[in-house]
C-alpha positions as CSV (number, residue, x, y, z in Angstrom):
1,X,-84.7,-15.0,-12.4
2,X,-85.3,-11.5,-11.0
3,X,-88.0,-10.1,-8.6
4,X,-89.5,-7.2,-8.3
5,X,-92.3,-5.9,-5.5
6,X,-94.5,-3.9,-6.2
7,X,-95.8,-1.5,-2.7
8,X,-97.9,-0.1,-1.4
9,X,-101.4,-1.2,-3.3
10,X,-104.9,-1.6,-2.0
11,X,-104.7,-5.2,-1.6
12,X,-100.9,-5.3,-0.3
13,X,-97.5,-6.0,-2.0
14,X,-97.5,-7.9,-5.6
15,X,-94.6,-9.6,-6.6
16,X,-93.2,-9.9,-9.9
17,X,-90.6,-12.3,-11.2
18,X,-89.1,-12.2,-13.9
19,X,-86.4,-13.6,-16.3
20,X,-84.8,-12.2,-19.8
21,X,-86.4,-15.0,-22.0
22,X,-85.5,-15.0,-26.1
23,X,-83.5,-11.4,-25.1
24,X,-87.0,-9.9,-23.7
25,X,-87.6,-9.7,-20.1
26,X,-91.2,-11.5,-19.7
27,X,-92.9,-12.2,-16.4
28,X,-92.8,-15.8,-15.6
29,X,-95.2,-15.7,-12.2
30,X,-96.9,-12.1,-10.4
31,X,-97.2,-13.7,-6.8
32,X,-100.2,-11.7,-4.6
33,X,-100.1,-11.1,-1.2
34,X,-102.3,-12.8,0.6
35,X,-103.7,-12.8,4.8
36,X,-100.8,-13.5,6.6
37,X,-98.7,-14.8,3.3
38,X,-97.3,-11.4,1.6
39,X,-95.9,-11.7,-1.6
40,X,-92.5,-10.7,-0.2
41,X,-92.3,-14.2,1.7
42,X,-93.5,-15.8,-1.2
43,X,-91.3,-14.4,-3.4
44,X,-88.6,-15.6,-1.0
45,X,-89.9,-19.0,-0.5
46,X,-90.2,-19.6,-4.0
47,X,-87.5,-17.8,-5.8
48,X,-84.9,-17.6,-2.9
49,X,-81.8,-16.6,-5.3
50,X,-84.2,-14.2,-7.4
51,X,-82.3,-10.9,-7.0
52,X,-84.2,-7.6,-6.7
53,X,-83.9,-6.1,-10.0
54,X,-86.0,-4.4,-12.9
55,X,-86.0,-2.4,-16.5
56,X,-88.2,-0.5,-18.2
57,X,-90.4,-3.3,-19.8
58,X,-90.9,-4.9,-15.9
59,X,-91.6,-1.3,-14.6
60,X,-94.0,-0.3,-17.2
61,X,-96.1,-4.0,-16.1
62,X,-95.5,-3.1,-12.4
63,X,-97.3,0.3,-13.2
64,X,-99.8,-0.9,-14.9
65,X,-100.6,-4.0,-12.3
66,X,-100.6,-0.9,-9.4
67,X,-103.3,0.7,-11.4
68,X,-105.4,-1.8,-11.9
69,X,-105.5,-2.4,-8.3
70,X,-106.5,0.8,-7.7
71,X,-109.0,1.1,-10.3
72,X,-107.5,2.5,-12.9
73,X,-108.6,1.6,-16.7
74,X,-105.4,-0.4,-17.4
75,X,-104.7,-2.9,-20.3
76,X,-101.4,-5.0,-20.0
77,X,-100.5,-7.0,-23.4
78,X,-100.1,-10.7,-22.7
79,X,-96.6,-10.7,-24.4
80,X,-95.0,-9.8,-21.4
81,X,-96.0,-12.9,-19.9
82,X,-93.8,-16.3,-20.3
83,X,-96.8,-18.7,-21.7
84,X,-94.7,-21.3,-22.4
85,X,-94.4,-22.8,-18.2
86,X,-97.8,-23.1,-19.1
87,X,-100.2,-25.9,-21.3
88,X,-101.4,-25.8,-24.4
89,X,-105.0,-25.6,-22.4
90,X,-104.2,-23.1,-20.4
91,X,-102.8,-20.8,-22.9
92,X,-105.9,-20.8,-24.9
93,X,-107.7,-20.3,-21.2
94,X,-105.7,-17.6,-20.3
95,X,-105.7,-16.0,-23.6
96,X,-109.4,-16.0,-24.3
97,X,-109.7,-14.6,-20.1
98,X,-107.2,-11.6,-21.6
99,X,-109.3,-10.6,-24.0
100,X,-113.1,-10.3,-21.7
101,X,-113.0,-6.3,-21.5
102,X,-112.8,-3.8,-18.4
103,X,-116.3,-3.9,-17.0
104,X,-117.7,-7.2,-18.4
105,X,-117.5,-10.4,-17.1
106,X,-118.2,-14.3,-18.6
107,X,-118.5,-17.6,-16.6
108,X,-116.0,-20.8,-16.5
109,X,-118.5,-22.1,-18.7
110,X,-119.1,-19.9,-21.6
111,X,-115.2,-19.8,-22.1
112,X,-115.5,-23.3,-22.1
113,X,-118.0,-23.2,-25.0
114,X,-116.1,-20.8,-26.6
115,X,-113.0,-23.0,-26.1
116,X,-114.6,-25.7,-27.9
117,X,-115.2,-27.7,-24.7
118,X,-118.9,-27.2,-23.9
119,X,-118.1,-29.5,-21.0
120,X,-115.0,-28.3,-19.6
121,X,-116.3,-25.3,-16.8
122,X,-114.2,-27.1,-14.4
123,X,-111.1,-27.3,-16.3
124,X,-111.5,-23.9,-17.3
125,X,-111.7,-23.2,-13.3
126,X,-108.6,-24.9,-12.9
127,X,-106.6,-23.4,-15.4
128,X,-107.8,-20.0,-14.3
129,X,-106.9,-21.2,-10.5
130,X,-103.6,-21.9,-11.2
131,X,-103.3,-18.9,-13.5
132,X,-99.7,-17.8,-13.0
133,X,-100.3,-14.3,-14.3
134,X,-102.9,-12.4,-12.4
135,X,-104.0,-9.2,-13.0
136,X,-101.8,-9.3,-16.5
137,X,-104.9,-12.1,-17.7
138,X,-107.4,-10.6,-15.5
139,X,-109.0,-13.9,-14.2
140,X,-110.9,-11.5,-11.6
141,X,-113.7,-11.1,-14.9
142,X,-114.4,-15.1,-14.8
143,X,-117.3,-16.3,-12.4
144,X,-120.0,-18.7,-11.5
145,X,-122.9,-19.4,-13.8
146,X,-124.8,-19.0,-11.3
147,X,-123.4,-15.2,-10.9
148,X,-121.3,-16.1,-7.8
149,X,-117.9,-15.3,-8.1
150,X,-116.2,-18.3,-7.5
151,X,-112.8,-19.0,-6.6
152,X,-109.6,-16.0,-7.0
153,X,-105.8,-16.7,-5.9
154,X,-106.4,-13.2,-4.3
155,X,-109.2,-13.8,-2.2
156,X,-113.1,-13.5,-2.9
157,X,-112.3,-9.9,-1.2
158,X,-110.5,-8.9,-3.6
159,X,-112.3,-10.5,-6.7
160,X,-115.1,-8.5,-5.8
161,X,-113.3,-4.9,-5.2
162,X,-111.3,-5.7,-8.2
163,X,-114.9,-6.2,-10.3
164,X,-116.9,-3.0,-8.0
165,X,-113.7,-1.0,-9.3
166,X,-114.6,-1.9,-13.0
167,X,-117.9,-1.3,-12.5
168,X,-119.3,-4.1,-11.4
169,X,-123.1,-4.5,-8.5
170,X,-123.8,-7.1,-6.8
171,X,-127.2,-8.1,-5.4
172,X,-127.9,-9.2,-1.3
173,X,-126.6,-12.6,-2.2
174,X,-123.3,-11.3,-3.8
175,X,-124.3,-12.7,-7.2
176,X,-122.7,-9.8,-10.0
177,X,-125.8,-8.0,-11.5
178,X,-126.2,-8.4,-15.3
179,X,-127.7,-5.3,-17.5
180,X,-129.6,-7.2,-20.3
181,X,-126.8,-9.0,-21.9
182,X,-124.5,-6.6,-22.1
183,X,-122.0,-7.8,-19.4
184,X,-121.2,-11.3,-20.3
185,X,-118.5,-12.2,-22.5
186,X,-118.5,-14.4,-25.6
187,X,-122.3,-14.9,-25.2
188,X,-123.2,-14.4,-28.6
189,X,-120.2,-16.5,-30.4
């Protein structure tokens, strides 16, 4: 395993780790800083013989994840990412959450539906909670459906800027604003 970290952003230092998997590097967990946990110490705690280290596939991630957090229109493809630390649930979770497009958002629920488990919002939740992979499967698009945001690894802080950067309102009780359909994703499938 390598690490990378990735400073300064907005929302303070991301960590990357990393290991060459099949001879490709792929990102097996971005780690984000939270209050008073940066991703440096987690990085540490976690990965504690994870050298500092990088290539060009690791770099091009790492430049896209610092865009994103500062706004920028930024797409990375999930085949960086190691899937397989993950279930067979969650891949399908975090693959459908990859594909919801800059500026629109769904709820636990819909991808549930979509998922073929019209009952499983809170599994959905789950998986997305525990998503190892943020900002590469942009789990900051996933919310309530009640139009609350819910729960991010990052902080409700910065689920919100994250969503306000792609576009997003939200009304006096910090539900997100919908525009007639056209913000929620897979709600005609």
């Amino acid at each position: 395993m390598h690490s990378k970290i990735i400073k300064p952003t907005p929302f303070g230092s991301v960590g990357i780790v990393w290991a060459v998997l099949d001879g490709s590097p792929r990102i097996v967990r971005v780690l984000l800083s939270k209050p008073g946990l940066p991703a440096e110490r987690q990085v540490s705690s976690l990965y504690p013989d994870s050298p500092a280290a990088s290539c060009v596939e690791i770099d091009a991630a790492a430049s896209a994840i610092k865009g994103i957090l500062e706004g920028d229109d930024r797409e990375i493809p999930l085949e960086v990412a190691d899937l397989d630390s993950c279930s067979a649930f969650q891949q399908s979770v975090l693959r459908a959450e990859h594909s919801i497009p800059r500026g629109r958002v769904s709820t636990y629920r819909l991808i549930a539906a979509y998922l073929g488990k019209p009952n499983g919002a809170r599994a959905v939740g789950n998986a997305l909670a525990t998503n190892p992979f943020p900002l590469i499967v942009p789990c900051h698009r996933a919310i309530r459906s009640d139009l609350h945001l819910g729960g991010y690894q990052g902080g409700l802080e910065m689920k919100r800027a994250l969503l306000e950067k792609e576009g997003a309102r939200f009304d006096s009780a910090g539900r997100v604003i919908m525009k007639k359909g056209t913000d929620l994703f897979f709600h005609d499938r």
